[in-house]
N, C-alpha and C positions, 0 to 999 in steps of 0.2 A: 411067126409070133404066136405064141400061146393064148389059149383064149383067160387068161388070169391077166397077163400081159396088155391084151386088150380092153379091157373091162378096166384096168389102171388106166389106160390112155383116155378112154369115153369119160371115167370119172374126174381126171384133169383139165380136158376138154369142159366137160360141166361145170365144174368149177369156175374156172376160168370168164366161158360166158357171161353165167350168174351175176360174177361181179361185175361184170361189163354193165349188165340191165342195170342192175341197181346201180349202179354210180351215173349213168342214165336216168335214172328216175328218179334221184335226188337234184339232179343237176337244174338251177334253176334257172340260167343265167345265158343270154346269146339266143333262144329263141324266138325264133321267127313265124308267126300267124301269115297261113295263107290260105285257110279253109274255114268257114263256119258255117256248117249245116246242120238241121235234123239236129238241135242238141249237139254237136259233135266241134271240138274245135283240134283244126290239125294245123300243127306247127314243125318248122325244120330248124337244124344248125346242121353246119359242117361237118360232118363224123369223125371220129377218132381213130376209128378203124382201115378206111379207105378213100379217095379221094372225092368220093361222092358225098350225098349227106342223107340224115337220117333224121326220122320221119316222127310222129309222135299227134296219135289219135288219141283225143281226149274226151269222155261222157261220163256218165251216172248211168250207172244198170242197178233193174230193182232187184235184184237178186244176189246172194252172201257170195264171198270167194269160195268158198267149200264147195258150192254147185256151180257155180259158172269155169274153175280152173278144166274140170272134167270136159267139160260141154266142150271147151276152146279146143282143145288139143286130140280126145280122146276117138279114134274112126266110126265108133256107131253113132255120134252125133256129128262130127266135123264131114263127114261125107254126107249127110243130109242137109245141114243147113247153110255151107258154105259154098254158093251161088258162084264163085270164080273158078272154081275147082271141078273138072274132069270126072280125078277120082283122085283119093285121097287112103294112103295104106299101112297100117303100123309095120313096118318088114322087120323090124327087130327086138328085143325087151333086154336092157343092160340091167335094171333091176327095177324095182317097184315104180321107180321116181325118174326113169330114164328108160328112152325107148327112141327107135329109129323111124323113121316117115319117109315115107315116098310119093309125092304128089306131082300133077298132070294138071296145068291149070289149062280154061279156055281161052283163047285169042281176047285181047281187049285192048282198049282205045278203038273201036268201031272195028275192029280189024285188025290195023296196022300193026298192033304186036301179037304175033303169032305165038301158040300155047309155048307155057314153058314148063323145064322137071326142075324137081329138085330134091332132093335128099338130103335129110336133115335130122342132128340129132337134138330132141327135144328132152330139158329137164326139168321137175319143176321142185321150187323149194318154196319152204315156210319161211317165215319171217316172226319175229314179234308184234303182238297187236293186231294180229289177225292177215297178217298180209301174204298172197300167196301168188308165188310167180311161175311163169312159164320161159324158159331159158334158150334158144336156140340158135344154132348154126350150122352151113352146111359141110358135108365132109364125103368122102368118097366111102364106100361099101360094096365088099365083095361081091355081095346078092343087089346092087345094082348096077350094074356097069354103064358108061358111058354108049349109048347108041346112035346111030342115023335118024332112031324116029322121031326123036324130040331136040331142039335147043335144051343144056343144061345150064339154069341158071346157078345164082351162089349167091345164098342169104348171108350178110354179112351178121354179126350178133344183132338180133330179136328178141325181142316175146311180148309177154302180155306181164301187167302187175294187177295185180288186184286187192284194194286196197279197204277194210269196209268202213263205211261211213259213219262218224262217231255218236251221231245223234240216233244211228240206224245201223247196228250191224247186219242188217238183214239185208241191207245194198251196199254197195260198192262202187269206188271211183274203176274205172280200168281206163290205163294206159297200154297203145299198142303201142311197140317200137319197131320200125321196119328201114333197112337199109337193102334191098336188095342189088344185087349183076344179074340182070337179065340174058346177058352174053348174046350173043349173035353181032351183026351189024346195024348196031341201034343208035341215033343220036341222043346222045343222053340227055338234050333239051326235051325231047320227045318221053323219054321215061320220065323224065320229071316233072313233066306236064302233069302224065297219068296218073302218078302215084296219089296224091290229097284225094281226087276221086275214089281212087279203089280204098282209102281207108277208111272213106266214110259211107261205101259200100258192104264194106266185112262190117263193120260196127252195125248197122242198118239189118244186114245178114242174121249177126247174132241176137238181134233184141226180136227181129219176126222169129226165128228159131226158137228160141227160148220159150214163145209163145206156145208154140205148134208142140215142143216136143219133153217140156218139162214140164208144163201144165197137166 
C-alpha cells in the first residue's frame, strides 16, 4: 500500500471516530451515574461499538480548549502529567491534526491488572463555538508490532471534548469518553470495577498538571 493510500485510510479512520465522539457527546439519554468525586461525575451506557460499555468523565477545568486539547494528547505534557502511564510516544504524524501513539500503562487495581499497550490513532477537530475534540482508536502499526513484552489492549472510539463555558470562554466543560479491551484473561466485572476510579484519576492527573506545567 502506498503511503498516499494510507494517509486516505488514517483520514477515514478519523473521520469516522470523530463522528462516533460527537454523537457520544450529544447523546443525552440512557446514562448511568456511578462516580462522584473531586468535582468529577462519571457515568456509563451500553456502547455501540462493542459489547462492553463506555464510560464518560465529567468536570469544569479553568482553562480554554485551545490550551488544554494540546496538553491532553500532546507527549511533552501527556508523559509528564499522566500518572497511569509508563511512557507515553507520538510514533507517527498523518498530518498537523492527526498522529499515532504508543503507550505503556502501569499495573492498576492494586495490581491485579498488569500494564497494558496500546496504539492508537489520535485526531483532533474543531467544532463550532469553540468546541475542540480529541478523536481516538486503536489500530495496528508497522513500527509497532505485536510483542511478548506487554498485553495489547484496544481502545474502542475515545477522546476527550472540550467545550468552553459561555459565561467563560476562558474555561471549559471536558468530557472524557473511554471504552477500553484490556485483552488478556480479565473478568470484565473486574475491569469495570476499575474503570470510574481510573477516570477520575486521569481527570485529577490533568488539573495537578495543568498546575505544575502551564502555570
Amino acid at each position: 500500500m502506498s503511503l498516499v493510500s494510507r494517509k486516505m485510510d488514517y483520514k477515514k479512520i478519523a473521520d469516522d471516530v470523530s463522528q462516533k465522539i460527537r454523537a457520544y457527546s450529544q447523546d443525552t439519554s440512557g446514562w448511568k451515574v456511578t462516580k462522584s468525586a473531586k468535582n468529577i461525575t462519571v457515568s456509563w451506557k451500553p456502547s455501540n461499538d462493542y459489547s462492553g460499555n463506555i464510560y464518560r468523565g465529567e468536570t469544569i477545568i479553568e482553562e480554554s480548549p485551545e490550551k488544554l486539547i494540546p496538553f491532553m494528547y500532546l507527549a511533552k505534557y501527556r508523559s509528564k502529567w499522566d500518572k497511569t502511564l509508563k511512557s507515553y510516544t507520538i510514533v507517527g504524524e498523518i498530518d498537523e491534526d492527526t498522529v499515532i501513539c504508543h503507550c505503556i500503562t502501569h499495573s492498576f487495581g492494586k495490581g491485579i491488572i498488569s500494564p497494558r499497550e496500546f496504539v492508537d490513532l489520535i485526531h483532533v477537530r474543531r467544532y463550532d463555538a469553540g468546541v475542540i475534540t480529541t478523536n481516538s482508536i486503536s489500530l495496528e502499526y508497522d513500527k509497532c508490532p505485536v510483542t511478548s513484552s506487554h498485553v495489547r489492549g484496544f481502545n474502542n472510539p475515545c477522546g476527550y471534548v472540550c467545550t468552553p463555558l459561555p459565561e467563560n470562554p476562558a474555561h471549559c466543560t471536558l468530557g472524557v469518553y473511554i471504552q477500553p479491551e484490556l485483552g488478556g484473561l480479565l473478568p470484565r466485572s473486574l475491569v469495570e470495577s476499575a474503570i470510574p476510579n481510573n477516570v477520575v484519576s486521569l481527570i485529577t492527573d490533568v488539573r495537578e498538571g495543568l498546575k505544575t506545567l502551564l502555570q
